[in-house]
N, C-alpha and C positions, 0 to 999 in steps of 0.2 A: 186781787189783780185781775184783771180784765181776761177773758179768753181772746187768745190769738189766733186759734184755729178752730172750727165749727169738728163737729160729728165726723161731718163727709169728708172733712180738709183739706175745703177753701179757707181763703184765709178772712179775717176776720180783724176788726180795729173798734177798739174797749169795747169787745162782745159783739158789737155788730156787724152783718154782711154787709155792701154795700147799698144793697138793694131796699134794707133796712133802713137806711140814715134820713134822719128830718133837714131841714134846710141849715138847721145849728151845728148837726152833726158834721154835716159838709162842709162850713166854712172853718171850725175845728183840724177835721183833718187837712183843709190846705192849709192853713195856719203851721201846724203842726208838720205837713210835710217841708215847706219852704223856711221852717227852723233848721231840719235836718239836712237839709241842701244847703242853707250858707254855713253851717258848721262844720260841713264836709268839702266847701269853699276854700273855706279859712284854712282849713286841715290839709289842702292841698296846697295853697298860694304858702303857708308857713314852712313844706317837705322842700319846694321849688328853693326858698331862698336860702335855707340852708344846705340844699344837695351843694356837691361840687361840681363844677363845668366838668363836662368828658373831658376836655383837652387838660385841663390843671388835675384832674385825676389819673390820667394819664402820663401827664410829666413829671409829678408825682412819684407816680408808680417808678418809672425809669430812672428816676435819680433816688429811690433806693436798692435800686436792685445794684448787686456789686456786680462790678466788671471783672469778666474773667479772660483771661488770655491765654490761647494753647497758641505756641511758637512751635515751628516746626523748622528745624537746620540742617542745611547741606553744605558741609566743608568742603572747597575747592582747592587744587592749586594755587600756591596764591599768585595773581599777577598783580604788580603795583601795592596797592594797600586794598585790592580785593581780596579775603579770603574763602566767601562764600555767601549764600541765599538765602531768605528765609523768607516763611511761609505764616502768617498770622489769623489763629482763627477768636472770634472775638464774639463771648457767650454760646460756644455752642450752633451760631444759626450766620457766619458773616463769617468769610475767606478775603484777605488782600495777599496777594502774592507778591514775588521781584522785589522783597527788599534787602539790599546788600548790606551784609555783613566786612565793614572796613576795620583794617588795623591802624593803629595812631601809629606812624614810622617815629615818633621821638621818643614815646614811653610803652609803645608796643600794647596800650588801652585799645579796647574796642571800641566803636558806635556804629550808628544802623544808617545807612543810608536811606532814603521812600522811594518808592518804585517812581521811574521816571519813562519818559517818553519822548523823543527828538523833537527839539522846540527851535526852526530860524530865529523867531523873535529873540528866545533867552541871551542872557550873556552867557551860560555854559551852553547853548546849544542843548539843553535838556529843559524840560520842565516837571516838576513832580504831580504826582497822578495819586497822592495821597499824602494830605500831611497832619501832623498832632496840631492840635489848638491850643493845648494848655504844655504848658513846661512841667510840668507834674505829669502828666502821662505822657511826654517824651523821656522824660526819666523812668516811668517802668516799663516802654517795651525795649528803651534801652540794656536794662536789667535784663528782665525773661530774654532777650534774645541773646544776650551775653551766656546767662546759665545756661540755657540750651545749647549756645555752642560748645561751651567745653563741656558738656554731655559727652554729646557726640565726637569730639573728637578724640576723649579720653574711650568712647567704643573701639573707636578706628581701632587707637594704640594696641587693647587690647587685644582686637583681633589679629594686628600684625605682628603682636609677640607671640600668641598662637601658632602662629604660623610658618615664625623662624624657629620656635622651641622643635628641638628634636623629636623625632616621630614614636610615642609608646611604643612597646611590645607587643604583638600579636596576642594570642588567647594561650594558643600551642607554646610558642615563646616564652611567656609566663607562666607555664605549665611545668616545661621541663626544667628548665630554672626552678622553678618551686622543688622540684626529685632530686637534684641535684643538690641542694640546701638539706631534702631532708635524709637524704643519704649520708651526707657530710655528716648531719647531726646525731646519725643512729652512729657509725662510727666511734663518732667520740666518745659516746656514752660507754660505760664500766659493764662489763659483762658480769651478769649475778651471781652470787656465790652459791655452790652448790648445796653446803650442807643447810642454809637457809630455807630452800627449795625441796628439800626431804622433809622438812619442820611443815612446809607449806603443806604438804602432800595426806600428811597425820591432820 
């Protein structure tokens, strides 16, 4: 095989420096170069049509990534069939807030209303300021904001029964209570027999 590099190393093509080449040697290496330039052509135009577009690698990307949803709920009084708020954060990096938590008044079921914003034009006089596209994910933040509510409001409960339960004992309170029991206890106990306690003594 040819050297590639000289002595000094400079480089070098099938042994010779450039300075070296006859006029055969010359048309050889362009020969020889402009093979390796369209095969590194072809090698590129072949990488280009099978890459994928950014945007289709990217929407790609996004429709496998699962959708996560953290609901956050605030139980209210209820007025009408409002019971309360909730708050939806969506993968991590996107907050929509103001969407109300409604009770069905015939079978007392939940659903989510979308946060809205005073609309002349509507027929309710509202218009929504975010809404689901697909009936499949109106059906799970309907869910997650469902479970989130009775979360939280099965907390309330507990911390209102907390609250009414009777207030513990002091530490002292507990204390003499505890002297008082074990007074009671020594009490009751059988005082030891004596000639037992002579036995002990030997």
């Amino acid at each position: 095989m040819a050297r590639r590099y000289g002595p000094d190393g400079a480089r070098l093509w099938n042994g010779k420096a450039p300075e070296d080449f006859t006029e055969s040697d010359t048309r050889q290496f362009l020969a020889d170069t402009n093979k390796q330039l369209k095969e590194m052509e072809d090698l590129t135009m072949s990488d280009e049509k099978t890459a994928i577009p950014e945007e289709t690698a990217q929407e790609a990307e996004n429709a496998a990534m699962p959708l996560k949803l953290d609901v956050t709920v605030r139980p209210i009084e209820p007025k009408g069939n409002l019971v309360g708020f909730a708050s939806l954060k969506i993968n991590d990096c996107f907050v929509i807030d103001d969407f109300k938590v409604l009770q069905n008044s015939k079978d007392n079921s939940l659903f989510v209303g979308m946060p809205s914003k005073p609309d002349k034009n509507s027929k309710t006089g509202y218009r929504d300021t975010a809404r689901p596209i697909t009936k499949e994910f109106r059906a799970e933040l309907t869910e997650a904001v469902t479970t989130a509510y009775h979360a939280e409001v099965e907390k309330l409960q507990t911390r209102a029964a907390a609250v009414a339960a009777p207030e513990k004992q002091s530490i002292p309170e507990q204390l003499a209570e505890g002297a008082k029991q074990a007074a009671k206890d020594n009490a009751a106990r059988p005082a030891p027999a004596k000639g037992k306690a002579k036995n002990a003594e030997r």
